[in-house]
N, C-alpha and C positions, 0 to 999 in steps of 0.2 A: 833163797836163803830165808830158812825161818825165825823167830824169836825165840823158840827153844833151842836151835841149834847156838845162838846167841850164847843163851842161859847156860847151857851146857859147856861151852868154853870160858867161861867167864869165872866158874864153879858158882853160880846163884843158881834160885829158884826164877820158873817164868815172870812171875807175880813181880821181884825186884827188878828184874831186866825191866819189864814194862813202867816200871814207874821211874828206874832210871833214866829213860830213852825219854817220858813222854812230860816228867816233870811235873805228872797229878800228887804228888805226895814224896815226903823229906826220905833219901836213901843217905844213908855213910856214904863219905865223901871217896872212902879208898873201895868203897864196891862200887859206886859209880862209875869211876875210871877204871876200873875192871871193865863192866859193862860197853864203857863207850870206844875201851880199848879192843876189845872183842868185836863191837857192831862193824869197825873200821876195818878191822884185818879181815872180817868174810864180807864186809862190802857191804852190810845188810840196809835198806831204806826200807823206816818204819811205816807202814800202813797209813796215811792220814788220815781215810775213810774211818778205820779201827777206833782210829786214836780219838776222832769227832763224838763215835757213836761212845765212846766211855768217858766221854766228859760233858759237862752241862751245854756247854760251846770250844768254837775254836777259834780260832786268828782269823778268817772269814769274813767278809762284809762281802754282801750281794748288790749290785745295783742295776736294778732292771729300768730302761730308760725305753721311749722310743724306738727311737734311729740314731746310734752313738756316730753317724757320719755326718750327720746335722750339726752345725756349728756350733748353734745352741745349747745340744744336748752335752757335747765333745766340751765346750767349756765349763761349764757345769761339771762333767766326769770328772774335769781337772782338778778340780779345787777337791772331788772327794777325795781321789788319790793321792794329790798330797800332801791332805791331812792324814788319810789314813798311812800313807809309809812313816812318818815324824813318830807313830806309833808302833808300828812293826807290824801292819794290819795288809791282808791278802785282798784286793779288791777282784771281783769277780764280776763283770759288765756282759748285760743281754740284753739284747733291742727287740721288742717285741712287733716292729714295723707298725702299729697302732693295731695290732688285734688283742682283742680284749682276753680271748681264751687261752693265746701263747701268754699272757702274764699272771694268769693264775698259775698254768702251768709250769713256770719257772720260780713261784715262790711257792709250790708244790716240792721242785727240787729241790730250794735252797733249805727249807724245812727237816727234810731229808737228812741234808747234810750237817743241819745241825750249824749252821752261819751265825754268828755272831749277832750282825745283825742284816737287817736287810732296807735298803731305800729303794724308793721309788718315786721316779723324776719323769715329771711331765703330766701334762692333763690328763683329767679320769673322765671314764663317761658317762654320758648323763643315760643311765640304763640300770633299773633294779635289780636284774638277774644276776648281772653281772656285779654291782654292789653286793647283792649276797654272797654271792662266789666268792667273793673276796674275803669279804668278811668270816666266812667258814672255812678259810684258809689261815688266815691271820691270827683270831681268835683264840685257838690252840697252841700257836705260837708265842703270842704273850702272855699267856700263863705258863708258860716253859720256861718264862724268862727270857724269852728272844727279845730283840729291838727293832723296832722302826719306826721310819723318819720319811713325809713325802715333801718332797716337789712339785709348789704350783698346781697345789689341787684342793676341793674344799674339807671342810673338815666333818666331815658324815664317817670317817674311817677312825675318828677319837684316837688319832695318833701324832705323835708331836709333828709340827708342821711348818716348811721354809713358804711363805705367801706373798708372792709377787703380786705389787697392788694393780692387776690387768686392768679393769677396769677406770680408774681413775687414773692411770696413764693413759689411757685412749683417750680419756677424755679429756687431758690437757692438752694430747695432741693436737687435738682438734679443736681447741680454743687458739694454740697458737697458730692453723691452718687460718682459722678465721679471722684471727688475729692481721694477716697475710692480707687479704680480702677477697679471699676463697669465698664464695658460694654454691657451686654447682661440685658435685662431689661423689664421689663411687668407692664401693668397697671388692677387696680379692679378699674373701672370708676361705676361712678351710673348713673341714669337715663339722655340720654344726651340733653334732653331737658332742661335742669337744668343748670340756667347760669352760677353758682358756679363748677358744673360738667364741664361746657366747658369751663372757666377761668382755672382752676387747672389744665386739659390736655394738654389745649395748652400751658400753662408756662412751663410744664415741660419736652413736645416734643420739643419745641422751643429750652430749654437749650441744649438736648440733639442733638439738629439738628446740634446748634452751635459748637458743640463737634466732630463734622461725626458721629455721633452714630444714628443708624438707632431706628425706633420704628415703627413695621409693624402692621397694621391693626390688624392681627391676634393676637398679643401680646397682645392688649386689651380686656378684657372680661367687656361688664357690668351688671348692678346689682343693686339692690335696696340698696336704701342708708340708709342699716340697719346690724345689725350683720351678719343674717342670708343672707343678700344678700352679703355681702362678703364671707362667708363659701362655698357658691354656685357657688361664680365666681374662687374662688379660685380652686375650685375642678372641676369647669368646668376649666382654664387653663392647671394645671395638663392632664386632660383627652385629652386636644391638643396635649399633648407628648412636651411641651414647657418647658426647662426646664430653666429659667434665674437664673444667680447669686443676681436678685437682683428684689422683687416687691413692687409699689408703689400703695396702697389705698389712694383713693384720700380721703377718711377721716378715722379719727380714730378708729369709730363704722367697719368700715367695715374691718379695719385693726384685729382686733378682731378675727371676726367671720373665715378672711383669717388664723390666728394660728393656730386655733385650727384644721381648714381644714388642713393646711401642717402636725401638728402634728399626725391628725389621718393618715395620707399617710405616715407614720413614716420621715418623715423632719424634721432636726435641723434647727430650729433658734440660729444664724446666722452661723452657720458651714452651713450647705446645700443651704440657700438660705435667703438673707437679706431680712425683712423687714420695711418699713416705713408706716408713715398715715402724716395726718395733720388736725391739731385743738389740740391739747394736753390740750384735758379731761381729768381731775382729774387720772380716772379710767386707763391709758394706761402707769404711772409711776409704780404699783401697779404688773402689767403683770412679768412675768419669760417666755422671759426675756425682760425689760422695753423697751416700745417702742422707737425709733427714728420719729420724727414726726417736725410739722412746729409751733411752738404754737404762739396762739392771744389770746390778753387780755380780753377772753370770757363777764368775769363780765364787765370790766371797757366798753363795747360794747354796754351792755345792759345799763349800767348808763349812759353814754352818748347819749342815743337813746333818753329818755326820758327828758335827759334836754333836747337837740332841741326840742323837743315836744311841750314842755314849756315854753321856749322864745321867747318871742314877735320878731314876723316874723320882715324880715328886706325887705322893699319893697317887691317887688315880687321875688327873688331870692333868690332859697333854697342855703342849705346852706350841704356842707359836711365834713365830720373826717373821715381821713383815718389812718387804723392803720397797721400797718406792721407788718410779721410774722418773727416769729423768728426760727428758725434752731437750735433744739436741737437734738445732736446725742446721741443714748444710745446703751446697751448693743445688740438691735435686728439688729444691722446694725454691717459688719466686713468689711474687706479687705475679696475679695474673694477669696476662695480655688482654685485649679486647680479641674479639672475635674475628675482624679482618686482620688483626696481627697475628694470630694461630695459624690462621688460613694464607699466611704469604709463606 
């Protein structure tokens, strides 16, 4: 069924049907209900695709994340969704599993498409090719008058920006580790191309520098910033013959996969050996025994992305919220045992 078969039973020209149906421009009220009384009786569903490319934007918001099965990212998703339903707005979610070429390539699409606007959630990486890439993607885009908004990334992209303070929550982490009387200390880093990865280690080498506390090379193992890539780094540590009172995943998920590693190595949490994360996902209160971690207000990240998104730009200068992490201690974190007490 087409538009002009529409127009034809309606007795209008295509041109009013079209603007009946799609609502770019004022029709009489009694050709309208022509129109829409006609679309209804052959059944007709108007082209979206059509309707996108004859208007400046549409109902549309794209948000390319990550891994949306990642807690992290999934909570965050939440808050954009629903904001943007409270608006009447289409949220569109693509995980690009961390490759940098699948997320040009999907704000390739959404360009296309003509999106409203489009966010993007989660660390960028530290690679110029692919900053240009972007940027030659983008560029054309906001002189179109498209929008966007990132997540937890720096601001090289001059676009308004949600900025979780990584850095100086690692590093109060690890004042209150030390706080504890932690000394000897290890990291499960993820991939260190990852600007959020190299914010969280140096915050929290940095506190411990400040402390004389050493952190050698060695002490860190990385890993994919997934359960299973904590499970790995963890068990690769151990196999170092490293043994600290005390290790930090630089996120939650990997904190995780790190338990269940120490567990199977028969390790007490935290009698053998403390551990931490950061991001305090839903899921890490839930754990035996509950995580110690750095939490951000995940949802309120994502609601917020979205209104900048939203708001009429203010000159040329983006615009940032930064939110700061907070230091919750739990059960997985003690005061350290001595060395024959680990050992019994």
């Amino acid at each position: 069924m087409t538009l002009h078969a529409v127009a034809r039973a309606a007795g209008v020209s295509p041109a009013t049907a079209s603007r009946a149906l799609n609502g770019t421009a004022r029709v009489r009220e009694d050709l309208r209900q022509r129109v829409l009384t006609a679309a209804g009786e052959l059944g007709y569903i108007p082209n979206a695709h059509a309707q996108a490319l004859a208007s400046a934007s549409n109902n549309t918001v794209g948000v390319i994340c990550h891994d949306v099965s990642d807690p992290y990212f999934a909570a965050i998703a939440s808050g954009v969704m629903r904001a943007a339903a409270e608006q009447g707005l289409l949220v569109m979610l693509a995980s690009t599993f961390r490759a940098p070429a699948r997320e040009i390539a999907y704000i390739s699409m959404l360009r296309a498409q003509r999106a409203r606007a489009i966010l993007l959630i989660g660390s960028g990486f530290q690679d110029r090719a692919w900053e240009r890439s972007l940027d030659a993607e983008l560029t054309p885009y906001l002189r179109g008058g498209g929008r966007v908004a990132v997540v937890s990334r720096h601001r090289s992209l001059r676009v308004d920006t949600v900025l979780p303070e990584n850095r100086e929550g690692a590093a109060s982490l690890a004042r209150a580790l030390l706080g504890l009387g932690h000394r000897e200390f290890a990291v499960l880093s993820g991939p260190p191309e990852l600007t959020t990865v190299a914010d969280r280690l140096a915050g929290f080498r940095e506190a411990l520098a400040e402390a004389g506390v050493p952190l050698r090379p060695e002490h860190i193992v990385h890993g994919a910033f997934t359960r299973d890539g904590g499970h790995l780094a963890a068990t690769e540590l151990l196999r170092r013959g490293h043994r600290p009172t005390c290790v930090f995943a630089v996120t939650d998920v990997m904190a995780v996969g790190a338990l269940a590693a120490f567990r199977e190595q028969g390790l007490r949490v935290p009698e053998d050996v403390s551990l931490a994360g950061f991001d305090d996902i839903p899921l890490v209160r839930e754990l035996t025994p509950p995580l110690t971690t750095v939490a951000l207000p995940l949802t309120r990240m994502g609601h917020s992305a979205i209104a900048l998104a939203l708001r009429e730009p203010r000159g040329r200068r983006s615009r940032v919220e930064r939110f700061s992490g907070e230091v919750v201690l739990r059960a997985s974190t003690a005061r350290p045992n001595s060395p024959a007490e680990r050992d019994h």
